[in-house]
mmJSON file of the N, C-alpha and C atoms, coordinates in Angstrom:
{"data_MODEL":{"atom_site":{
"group_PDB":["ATOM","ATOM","ATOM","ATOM","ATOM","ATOM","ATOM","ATOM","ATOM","ATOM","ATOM","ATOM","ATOM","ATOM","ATOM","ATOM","ATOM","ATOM","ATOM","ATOM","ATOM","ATOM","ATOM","ATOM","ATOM","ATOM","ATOM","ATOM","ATOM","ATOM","ATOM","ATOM","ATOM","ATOM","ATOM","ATOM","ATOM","ATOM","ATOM","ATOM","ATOM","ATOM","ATOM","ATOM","ATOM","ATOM","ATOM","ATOM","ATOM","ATOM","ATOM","ATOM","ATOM","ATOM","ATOM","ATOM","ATOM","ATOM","ATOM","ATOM","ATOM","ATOM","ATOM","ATOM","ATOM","ATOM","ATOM","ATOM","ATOM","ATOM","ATOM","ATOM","ATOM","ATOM","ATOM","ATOM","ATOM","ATOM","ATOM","ATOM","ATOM","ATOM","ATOM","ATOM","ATOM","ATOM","ATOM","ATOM","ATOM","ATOM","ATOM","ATOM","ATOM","ATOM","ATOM","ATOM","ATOM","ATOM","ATOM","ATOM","ATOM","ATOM","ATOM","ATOM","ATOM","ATOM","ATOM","ATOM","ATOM","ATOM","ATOM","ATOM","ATOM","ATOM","ATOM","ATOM","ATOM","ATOM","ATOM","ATOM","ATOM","ATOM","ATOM","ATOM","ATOM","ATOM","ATOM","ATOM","ATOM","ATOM","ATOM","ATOM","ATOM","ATOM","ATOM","ATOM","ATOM","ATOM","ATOM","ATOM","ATOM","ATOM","ATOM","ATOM","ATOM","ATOM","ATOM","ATOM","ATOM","ATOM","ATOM","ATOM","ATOM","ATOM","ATOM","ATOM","ATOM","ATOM","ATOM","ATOM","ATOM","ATOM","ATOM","ATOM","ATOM","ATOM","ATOM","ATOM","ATOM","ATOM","ATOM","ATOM","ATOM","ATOM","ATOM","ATOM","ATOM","ATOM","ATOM","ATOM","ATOM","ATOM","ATOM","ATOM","ATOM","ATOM","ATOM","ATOM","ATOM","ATOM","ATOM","ATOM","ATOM","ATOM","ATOM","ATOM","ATOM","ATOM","ATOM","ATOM","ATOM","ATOM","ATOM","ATOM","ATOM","ATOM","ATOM","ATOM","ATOM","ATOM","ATOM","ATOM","ATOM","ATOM","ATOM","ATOM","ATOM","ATOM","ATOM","ATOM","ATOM","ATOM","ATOM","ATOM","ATOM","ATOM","ATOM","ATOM","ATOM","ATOM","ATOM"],
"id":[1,2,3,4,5,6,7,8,9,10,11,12,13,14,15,16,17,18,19,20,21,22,23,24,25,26,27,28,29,30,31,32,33,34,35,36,37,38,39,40,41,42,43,44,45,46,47,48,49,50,51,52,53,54,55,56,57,58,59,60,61,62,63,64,65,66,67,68,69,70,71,72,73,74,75,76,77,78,79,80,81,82,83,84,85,86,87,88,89,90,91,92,93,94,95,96,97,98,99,100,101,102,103,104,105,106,107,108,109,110,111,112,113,114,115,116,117,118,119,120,121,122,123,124,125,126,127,128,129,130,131,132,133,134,135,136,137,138,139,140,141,142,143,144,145,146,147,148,149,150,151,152,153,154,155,156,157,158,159,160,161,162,163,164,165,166,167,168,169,170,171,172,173,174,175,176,177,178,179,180,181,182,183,184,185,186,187,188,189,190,191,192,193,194,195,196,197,198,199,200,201,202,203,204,205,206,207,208,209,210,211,212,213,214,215,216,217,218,219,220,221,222,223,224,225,226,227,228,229,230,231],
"type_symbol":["N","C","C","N","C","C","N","C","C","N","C","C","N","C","C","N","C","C","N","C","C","N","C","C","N","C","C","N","C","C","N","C","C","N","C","C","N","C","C","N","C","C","N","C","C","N","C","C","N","C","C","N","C","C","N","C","C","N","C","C","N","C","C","N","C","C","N","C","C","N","C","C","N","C","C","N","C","C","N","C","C","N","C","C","N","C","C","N","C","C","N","C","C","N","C","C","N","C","C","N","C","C","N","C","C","N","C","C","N","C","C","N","C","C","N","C","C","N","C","C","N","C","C","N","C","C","N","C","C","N","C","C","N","C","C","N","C","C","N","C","C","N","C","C","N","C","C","N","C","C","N","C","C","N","C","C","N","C","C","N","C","C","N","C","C","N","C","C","N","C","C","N","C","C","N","C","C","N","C","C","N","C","C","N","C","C","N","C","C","N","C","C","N","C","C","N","C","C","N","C","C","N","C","C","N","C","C","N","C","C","N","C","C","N","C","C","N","C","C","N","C","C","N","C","C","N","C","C","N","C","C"],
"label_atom_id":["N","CA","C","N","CA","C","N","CA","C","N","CA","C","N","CA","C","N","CA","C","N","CA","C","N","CA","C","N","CA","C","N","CA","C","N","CA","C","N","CA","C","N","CA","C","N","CA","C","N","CA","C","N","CA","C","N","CA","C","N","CA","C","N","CA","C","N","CA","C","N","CA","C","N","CA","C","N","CA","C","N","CA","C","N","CA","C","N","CA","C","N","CA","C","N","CA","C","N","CA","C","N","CA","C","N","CA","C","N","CA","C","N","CA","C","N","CA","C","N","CA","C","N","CA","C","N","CA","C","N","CA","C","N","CA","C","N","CA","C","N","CA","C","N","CA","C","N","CA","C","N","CA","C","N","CA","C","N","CA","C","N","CA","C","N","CA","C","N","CA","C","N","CA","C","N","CA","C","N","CA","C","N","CA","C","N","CA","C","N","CA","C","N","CA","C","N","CA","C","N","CA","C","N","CA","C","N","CA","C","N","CA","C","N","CA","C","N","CA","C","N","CA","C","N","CA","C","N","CA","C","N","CA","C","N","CA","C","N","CA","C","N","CA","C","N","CA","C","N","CA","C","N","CA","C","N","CA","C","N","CA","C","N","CA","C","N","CA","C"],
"label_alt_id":[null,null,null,null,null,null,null,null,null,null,null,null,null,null,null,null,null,null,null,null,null,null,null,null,null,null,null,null,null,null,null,null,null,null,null,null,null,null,null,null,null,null,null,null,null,null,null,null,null,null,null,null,null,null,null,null,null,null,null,null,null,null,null,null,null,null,null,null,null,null,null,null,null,null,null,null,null,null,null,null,null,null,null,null,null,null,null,null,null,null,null,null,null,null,null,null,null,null,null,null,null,null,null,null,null,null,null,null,null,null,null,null,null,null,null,null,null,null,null,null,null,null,null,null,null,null,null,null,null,null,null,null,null,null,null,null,null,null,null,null,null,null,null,null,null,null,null,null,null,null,null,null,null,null,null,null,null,null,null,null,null,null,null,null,null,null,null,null,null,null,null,null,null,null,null,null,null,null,null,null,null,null,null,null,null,null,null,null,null,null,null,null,null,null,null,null,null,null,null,null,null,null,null,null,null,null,null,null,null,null,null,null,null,null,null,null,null,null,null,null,null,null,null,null,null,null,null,null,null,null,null],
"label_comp_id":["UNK","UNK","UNK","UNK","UNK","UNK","UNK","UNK","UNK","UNK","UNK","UNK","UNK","UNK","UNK","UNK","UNK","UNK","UNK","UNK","UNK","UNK","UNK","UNK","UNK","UNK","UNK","UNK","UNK","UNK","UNK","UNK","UNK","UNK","UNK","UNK","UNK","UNK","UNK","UNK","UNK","UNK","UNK","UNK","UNK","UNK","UNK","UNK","UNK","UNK","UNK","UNK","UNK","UNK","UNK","UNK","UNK","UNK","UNK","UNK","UNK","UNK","UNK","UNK","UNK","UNK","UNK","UNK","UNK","UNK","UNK","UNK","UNK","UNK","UNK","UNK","UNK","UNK","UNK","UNK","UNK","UNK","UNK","UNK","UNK","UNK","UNK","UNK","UNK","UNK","UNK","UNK","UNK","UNK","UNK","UNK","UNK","UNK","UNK","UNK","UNK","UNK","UNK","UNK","UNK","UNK","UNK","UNK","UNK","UNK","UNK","UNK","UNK","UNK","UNK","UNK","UNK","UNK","UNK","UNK","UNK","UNK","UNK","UNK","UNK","UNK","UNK","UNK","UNK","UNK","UNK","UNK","UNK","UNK","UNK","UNK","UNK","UNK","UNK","UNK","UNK","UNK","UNK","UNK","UNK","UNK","UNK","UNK","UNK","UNK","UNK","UNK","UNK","UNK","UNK","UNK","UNK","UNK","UNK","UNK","UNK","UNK","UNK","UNK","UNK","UNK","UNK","UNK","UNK","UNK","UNK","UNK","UNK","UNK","UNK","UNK","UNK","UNK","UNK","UNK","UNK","UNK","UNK","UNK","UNK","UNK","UNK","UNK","UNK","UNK","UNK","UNK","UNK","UNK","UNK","UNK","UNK","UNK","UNK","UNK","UNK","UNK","UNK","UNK","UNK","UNK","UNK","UNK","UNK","UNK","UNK","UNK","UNK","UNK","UNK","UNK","UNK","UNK","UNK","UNK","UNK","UNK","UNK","UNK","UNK","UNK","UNK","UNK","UNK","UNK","UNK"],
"label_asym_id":["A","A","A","A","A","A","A","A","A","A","A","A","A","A","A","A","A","A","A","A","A","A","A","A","A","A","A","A","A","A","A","A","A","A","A","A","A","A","A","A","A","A","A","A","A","A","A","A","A","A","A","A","A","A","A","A","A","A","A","A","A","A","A","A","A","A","A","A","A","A","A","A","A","A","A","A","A","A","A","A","A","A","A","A","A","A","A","A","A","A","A","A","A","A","A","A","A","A","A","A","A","A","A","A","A","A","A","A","A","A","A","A","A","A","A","A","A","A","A","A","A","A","A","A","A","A","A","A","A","A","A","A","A","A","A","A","A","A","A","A","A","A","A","A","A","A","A","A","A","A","A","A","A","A","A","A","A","A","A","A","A","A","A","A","A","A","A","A","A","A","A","A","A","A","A","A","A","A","A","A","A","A","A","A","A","A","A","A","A","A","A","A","A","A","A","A","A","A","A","A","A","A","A","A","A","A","A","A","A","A","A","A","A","A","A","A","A","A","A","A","A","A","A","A","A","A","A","A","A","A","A"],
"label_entity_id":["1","1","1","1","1","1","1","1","1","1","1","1","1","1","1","1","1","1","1","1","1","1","1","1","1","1","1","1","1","1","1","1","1","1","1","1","1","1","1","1","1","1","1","1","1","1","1","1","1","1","1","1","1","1","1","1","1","1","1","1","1","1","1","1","1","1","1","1","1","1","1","1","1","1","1","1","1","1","1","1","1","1","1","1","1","1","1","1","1","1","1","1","1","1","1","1","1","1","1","1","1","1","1","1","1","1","1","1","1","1","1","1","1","1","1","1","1","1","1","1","1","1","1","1","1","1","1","1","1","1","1","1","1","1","1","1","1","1","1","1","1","1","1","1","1","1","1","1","1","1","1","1","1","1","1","1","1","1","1","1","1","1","1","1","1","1","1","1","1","1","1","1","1","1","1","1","1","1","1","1","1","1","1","1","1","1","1","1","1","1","1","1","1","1","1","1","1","1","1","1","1","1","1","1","1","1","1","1","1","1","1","1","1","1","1","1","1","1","1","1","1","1","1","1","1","1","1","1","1","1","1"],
"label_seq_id":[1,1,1,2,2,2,3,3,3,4,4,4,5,5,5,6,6,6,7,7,7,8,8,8,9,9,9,10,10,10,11,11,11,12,12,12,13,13,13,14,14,14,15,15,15,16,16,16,17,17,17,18,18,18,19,19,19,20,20,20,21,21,21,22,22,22,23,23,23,24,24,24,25,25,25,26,26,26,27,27,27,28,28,28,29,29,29,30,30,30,31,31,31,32,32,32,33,33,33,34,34,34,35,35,35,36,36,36,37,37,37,38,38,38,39,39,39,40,40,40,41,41,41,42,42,42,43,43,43,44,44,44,45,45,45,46,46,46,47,47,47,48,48,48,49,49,49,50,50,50,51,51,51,52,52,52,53,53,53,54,54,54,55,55,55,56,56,56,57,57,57,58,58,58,59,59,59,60,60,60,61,61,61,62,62,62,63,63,63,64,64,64,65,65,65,66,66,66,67,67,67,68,68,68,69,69,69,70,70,70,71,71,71,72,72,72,73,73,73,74,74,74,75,75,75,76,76,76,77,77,77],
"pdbx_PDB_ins_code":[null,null,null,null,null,null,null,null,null,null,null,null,null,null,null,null,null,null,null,null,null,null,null,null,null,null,null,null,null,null,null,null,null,null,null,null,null,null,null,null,null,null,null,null,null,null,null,null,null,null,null,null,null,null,null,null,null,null,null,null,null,null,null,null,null,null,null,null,null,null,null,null,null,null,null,null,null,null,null,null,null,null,null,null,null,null,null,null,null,null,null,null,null,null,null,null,null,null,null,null,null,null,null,null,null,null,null,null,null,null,null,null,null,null,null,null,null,null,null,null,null,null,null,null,null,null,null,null,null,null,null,null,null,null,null,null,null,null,null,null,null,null,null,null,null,null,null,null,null,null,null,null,null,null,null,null,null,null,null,null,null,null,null,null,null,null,null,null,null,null,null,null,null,null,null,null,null,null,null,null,null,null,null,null,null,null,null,null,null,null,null,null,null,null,null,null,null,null,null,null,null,null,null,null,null,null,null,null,null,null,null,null,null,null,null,null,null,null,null,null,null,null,null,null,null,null,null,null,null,null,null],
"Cartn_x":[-19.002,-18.196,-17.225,-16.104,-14.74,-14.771,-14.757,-13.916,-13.0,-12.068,-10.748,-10.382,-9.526,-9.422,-7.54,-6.815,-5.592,-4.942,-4.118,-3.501,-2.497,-3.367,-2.479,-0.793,0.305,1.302,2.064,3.002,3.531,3.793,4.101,4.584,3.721,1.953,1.114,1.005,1.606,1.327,0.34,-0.871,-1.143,-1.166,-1.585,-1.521,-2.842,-2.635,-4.203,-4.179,-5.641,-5.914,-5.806,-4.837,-4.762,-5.53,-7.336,-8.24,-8.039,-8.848,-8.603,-6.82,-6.345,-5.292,-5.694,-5.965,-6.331,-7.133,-8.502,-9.328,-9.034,-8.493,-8.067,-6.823,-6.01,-5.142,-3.617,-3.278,-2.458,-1.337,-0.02,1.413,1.984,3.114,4.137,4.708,4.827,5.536,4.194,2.893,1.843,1.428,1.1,0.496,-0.927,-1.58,-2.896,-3.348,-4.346,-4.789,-6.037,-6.04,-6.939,-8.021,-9.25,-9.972,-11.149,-11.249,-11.409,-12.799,-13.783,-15.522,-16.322,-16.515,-17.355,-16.917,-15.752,-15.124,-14.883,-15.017,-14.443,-13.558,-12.655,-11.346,-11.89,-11.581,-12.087,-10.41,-10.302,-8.855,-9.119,-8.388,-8.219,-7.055,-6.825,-5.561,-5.214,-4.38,-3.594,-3.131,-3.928,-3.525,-4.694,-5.472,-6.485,-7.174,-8.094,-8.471,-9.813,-10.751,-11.482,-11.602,-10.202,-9.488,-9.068,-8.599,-8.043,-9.069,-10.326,-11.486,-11.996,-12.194,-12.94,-11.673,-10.371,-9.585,-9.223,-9.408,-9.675,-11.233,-12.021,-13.286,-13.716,-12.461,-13.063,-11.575,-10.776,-9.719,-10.042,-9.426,-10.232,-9.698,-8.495,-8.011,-8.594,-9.73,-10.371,-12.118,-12.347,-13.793,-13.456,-15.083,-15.124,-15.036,-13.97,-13.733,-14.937,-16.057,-17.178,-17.712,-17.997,-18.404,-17.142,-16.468,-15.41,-15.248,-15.562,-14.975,-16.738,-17.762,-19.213,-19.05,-18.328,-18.474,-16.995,-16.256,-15.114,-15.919,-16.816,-17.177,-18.859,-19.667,-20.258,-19.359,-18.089,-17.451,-17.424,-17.358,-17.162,-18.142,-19.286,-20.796,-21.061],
"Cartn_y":[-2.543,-2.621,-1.445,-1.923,-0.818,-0.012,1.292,1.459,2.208,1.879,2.885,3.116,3.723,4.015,4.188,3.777,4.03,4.099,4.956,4.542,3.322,3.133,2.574,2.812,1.974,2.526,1.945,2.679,2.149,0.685,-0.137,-1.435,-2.491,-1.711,-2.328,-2.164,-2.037,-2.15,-1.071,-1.753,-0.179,-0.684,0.596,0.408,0.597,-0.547,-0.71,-0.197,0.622,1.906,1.136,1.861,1.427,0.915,1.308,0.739,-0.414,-0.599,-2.068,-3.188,-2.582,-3.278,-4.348,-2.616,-3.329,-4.305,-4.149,-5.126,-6.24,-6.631,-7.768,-8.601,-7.718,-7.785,-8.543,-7.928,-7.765,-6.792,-6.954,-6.349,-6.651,-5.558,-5.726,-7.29,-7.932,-9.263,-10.673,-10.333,-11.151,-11.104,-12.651,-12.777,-12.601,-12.127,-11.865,-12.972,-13.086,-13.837,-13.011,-12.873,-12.438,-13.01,-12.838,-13.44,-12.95,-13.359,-12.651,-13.105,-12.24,-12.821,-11.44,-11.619,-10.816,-9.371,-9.055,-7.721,-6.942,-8.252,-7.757,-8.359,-8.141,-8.436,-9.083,-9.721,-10.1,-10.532,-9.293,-9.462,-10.361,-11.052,-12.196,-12.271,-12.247,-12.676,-13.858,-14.495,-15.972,-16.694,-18.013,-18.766,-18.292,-17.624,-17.076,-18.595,-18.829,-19.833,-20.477,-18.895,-19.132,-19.744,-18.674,-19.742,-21.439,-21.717,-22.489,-23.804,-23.376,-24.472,-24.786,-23.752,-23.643,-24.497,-24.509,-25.292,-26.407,-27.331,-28.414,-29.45,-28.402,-28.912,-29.083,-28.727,-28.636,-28.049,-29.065,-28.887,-27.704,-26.128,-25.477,-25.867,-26.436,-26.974,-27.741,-28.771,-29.706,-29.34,-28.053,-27.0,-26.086,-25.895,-24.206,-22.999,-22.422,-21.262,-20.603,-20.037,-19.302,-20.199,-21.306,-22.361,-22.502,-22.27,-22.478,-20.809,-19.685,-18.708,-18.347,-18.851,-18.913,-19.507,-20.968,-21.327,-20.45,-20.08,-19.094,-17.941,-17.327,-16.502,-16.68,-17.704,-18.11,-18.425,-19.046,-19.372,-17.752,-16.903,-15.254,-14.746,-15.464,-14.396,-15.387],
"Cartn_z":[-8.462,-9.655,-9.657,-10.181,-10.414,-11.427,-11.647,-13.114,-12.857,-13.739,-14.314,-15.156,-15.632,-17.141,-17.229,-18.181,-18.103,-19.376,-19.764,-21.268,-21.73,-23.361,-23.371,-24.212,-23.205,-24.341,-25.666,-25.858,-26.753,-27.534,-26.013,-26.068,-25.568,-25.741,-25.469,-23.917,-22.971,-21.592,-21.198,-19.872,-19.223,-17.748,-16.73,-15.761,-15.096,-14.243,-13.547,-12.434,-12.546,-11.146,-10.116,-9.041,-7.372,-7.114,-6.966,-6.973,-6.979,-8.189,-8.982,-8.175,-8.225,-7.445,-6.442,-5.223,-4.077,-4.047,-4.831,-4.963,-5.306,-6.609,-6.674,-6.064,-5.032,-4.027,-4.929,-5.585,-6.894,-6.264,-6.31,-6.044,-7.199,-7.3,-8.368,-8.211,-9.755,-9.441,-9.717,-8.912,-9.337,-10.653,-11.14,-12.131,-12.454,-13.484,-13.42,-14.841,-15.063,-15.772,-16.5,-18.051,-18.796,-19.723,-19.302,-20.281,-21.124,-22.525,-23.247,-23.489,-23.428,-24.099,-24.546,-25.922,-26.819,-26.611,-26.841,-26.853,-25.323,-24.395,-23.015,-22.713,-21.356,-21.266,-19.466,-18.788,-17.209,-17.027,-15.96,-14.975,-13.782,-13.774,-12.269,-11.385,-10.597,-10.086,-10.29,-11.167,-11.17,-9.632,-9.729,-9.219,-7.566,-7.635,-6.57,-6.47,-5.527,-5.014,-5.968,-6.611,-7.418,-8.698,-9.411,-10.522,-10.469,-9.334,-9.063,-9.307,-8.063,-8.229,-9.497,-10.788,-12.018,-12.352,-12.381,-13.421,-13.01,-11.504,-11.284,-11.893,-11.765,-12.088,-13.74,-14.641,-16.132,-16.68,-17.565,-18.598,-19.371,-19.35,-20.083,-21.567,-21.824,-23.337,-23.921,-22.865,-23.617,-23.765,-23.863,-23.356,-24.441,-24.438,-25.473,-24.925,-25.269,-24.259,-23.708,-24.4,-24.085,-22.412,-22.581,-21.758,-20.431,-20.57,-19.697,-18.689,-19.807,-19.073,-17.987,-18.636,-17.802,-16.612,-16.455,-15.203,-14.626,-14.636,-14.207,-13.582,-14.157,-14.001,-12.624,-12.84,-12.091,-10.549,-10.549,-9.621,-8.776,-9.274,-8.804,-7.796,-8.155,-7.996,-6.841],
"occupancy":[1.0,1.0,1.0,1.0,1.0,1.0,1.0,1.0,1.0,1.0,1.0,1.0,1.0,1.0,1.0,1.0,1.0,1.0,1.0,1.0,1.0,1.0,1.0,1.0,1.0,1.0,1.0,1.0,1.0,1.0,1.0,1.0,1.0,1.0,1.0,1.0,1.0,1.0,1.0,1.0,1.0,1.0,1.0,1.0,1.0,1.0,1.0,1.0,1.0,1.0,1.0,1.0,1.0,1.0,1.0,1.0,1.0,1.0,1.0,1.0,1.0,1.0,1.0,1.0,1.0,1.0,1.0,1.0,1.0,1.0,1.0,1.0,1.0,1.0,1.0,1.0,1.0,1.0,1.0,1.0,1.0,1.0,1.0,1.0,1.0,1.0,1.0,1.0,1.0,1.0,1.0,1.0,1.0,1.0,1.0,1.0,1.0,1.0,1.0,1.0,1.0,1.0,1.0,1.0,1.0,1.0,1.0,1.0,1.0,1.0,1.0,1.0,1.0,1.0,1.0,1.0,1.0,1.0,1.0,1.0,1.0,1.0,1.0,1.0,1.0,1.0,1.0,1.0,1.0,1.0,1.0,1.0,1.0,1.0,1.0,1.0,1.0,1.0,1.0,1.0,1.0,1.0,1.0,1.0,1.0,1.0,1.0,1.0,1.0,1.0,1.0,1.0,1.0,1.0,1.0,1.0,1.0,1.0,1.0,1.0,1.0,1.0,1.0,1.0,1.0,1.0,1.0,1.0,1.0,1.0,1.0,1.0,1.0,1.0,1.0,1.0,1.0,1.0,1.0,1.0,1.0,1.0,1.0,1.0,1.0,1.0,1.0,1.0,1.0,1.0,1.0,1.0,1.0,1.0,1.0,1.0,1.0,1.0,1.0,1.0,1.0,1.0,1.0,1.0,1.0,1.0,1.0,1.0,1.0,1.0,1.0,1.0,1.0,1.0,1.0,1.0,1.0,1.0,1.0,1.0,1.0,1.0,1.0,1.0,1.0,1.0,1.0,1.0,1.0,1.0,1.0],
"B_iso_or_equiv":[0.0,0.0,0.0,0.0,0.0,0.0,0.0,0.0,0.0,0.0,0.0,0.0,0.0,0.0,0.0,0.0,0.0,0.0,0.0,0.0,0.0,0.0,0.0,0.0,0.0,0.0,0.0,0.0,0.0,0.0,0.0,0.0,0.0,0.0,0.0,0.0,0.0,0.0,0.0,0.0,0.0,0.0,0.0,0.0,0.0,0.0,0.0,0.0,0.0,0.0,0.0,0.0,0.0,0.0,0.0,0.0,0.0,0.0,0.0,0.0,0.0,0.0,0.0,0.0,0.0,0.0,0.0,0.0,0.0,0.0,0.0,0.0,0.0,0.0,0.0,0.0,0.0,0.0,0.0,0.0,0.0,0.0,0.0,0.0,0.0,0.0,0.0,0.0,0.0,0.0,0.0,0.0,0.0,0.0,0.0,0.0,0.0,0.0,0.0,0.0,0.0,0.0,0.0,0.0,0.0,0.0,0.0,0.0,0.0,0.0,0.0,0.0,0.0,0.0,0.0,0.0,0.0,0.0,0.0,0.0,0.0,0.0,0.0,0.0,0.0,0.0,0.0,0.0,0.0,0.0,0.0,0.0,0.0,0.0,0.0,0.0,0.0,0.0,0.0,0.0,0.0,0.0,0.0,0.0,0.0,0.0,0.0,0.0,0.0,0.0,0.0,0.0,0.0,0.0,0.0,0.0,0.0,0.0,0.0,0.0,0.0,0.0,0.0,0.0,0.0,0.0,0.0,0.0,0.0,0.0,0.0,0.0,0.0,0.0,0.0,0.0,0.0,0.0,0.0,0.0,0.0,0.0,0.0,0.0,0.0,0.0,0.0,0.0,0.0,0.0,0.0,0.0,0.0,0.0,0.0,0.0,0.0,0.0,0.0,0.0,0.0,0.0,0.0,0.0,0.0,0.0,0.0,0.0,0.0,0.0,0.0,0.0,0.0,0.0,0.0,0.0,0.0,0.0,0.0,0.0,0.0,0.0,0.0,0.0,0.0,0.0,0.0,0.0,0.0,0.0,0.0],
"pdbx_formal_charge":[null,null,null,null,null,null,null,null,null,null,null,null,null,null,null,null,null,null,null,null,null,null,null,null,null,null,null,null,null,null,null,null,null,null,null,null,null,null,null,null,null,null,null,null,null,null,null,null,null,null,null,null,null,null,null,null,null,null,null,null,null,null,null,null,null,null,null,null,null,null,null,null,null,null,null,null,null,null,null,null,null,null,null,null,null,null,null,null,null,null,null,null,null,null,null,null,null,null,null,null,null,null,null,null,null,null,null,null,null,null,null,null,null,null,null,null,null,null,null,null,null,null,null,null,null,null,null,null,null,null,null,null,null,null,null,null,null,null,null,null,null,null,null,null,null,null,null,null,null,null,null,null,null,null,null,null,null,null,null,null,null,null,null,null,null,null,null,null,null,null,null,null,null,null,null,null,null,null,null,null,null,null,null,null,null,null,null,null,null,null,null,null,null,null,null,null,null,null,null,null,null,null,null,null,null,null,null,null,null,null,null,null,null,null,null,null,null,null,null,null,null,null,null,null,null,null,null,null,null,null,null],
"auth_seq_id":[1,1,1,2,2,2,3,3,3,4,4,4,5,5,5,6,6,6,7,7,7,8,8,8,9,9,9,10,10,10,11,11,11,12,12,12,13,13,13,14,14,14,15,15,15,16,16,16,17,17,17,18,18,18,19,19,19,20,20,20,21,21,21,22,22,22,23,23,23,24,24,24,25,25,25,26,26,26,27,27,27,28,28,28,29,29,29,30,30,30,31,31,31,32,32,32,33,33,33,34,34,34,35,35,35,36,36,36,37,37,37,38,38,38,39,39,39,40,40,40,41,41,41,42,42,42,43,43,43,44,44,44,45,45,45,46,46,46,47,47,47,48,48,48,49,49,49,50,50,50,51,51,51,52,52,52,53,53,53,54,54,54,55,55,55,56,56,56,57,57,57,58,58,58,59,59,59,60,60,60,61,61,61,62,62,62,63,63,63,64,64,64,65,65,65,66,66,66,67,67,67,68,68,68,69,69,69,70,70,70,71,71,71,72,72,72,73,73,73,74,74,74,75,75,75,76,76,76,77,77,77],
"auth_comp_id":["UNK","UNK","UNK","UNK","UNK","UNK","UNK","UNK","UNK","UNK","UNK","UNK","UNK","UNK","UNK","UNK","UNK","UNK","UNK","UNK","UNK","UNK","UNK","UNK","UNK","UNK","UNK","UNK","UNK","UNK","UNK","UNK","UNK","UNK","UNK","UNK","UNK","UNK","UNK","UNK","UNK","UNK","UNK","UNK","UNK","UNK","UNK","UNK","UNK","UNK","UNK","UNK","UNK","UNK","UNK","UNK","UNK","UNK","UNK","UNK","UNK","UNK","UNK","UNK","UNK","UNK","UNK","UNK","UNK","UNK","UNK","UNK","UNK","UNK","UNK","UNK","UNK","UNK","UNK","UNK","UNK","UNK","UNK","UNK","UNK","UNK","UNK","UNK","UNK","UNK","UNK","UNK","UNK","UNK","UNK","UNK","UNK","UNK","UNK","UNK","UNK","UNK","UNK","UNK","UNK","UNK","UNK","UNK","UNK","UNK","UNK","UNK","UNK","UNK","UNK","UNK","UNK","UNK","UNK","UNK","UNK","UNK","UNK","UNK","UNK","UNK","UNK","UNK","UNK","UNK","UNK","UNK","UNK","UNK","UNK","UNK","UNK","UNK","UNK","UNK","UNK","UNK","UNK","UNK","UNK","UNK","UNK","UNK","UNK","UNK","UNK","UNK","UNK","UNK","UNK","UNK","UNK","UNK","UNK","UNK","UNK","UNK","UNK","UNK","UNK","UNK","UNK","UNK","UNK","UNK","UNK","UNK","UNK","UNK","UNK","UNK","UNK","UNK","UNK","UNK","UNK","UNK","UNK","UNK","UNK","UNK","UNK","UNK","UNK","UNK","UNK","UNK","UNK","UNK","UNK","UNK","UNK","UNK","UNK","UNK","UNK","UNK","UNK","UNK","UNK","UNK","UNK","UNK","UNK","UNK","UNK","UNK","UNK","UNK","UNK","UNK","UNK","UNK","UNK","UNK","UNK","UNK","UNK","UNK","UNK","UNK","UNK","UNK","UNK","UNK","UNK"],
"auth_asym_id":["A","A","A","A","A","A","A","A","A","A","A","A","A","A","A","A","A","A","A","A","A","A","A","A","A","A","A","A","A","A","A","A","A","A","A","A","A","A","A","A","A","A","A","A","A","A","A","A","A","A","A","A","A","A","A","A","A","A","A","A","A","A","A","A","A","A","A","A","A","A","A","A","A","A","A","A","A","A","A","A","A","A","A","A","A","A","A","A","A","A","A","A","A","A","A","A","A","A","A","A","A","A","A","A","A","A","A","A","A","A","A","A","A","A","A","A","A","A","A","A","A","A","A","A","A","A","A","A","A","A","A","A","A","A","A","A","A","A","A","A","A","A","A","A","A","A","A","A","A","A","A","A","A","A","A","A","A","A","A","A","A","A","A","A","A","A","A","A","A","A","A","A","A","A","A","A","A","A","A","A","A","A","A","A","A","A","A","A","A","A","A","A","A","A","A","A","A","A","A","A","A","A","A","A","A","A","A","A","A","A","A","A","A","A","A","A","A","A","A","A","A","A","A","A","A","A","A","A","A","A","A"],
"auth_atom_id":["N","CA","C","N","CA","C","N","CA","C","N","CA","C","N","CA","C","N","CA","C","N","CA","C","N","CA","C","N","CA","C","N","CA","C","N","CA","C","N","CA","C","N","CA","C","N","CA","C","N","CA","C","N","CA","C","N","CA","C","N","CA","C","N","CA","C","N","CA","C","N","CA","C","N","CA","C","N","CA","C","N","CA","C","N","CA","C","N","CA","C","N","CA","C","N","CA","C","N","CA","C","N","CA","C","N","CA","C","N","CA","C","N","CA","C","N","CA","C","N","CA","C","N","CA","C","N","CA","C","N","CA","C","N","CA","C","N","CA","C","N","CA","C","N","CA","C","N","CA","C","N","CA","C","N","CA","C","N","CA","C","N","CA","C","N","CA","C","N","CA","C","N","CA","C","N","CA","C","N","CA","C","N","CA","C","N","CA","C","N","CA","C","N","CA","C","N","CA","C","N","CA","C","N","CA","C","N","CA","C","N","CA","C","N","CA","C","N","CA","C","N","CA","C","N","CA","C","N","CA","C","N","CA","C","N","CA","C","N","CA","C","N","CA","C","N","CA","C","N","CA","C","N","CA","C","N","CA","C","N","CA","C","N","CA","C","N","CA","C"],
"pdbx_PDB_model_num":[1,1,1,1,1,1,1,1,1,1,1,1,1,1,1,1,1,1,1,1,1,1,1,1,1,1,1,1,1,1,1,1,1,1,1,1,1,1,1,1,1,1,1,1,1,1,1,1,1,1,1,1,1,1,1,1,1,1,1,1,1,1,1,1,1,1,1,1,1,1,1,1,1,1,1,1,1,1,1,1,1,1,1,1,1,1,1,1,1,1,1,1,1,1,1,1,1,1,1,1,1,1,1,1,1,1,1,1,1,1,1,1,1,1,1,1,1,1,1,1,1,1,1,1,1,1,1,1,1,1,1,1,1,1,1,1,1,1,1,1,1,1,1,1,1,1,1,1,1,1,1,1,1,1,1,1,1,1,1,1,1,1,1,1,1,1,1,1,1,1,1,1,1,1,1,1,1,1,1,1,1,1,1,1,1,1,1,1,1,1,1,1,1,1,1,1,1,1,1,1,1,1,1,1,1,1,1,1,1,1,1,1,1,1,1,1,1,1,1,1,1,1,1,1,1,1,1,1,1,1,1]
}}}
């Protein structure tokens, strides 16, 4: 597991530790995808192969988010 820590600014933006970058193999310009469960935030890279399978396999618009971001997250491990 990663941690980092970064401020946040003004206009809401922060910046995610190199670390964390590399890992999720993220460059200026990629989209990331955020998801939100019980006061945590789970960074993804958009459009990664993992995401990809979880949102062929289950409409998350037509799902309860909680239920949707479990198998997202099972897809990981």
């Amino acid at each position: 597991m990663s941690i980092g820590t970064s401020p946040l600014s003004e206009k809401g933006q922060v910046t995610i530790p190199k670390e964390i970058r590399e890992y999720l193999g993220v460059k200026p310009g990629d989209k990331v995808l955020f998801l939100v469960e019980e006061g945590k935030v789970i960074l993804v890279k958009a459009g990664s192969k993992k995401v990809s399978n979880v949102l062929r396999k289950q409409k998350p618009w037509k799902t309860n988010h909680l239920e949707f971001q479990m198998r997202l997250r099972e897809e990981w491990l």
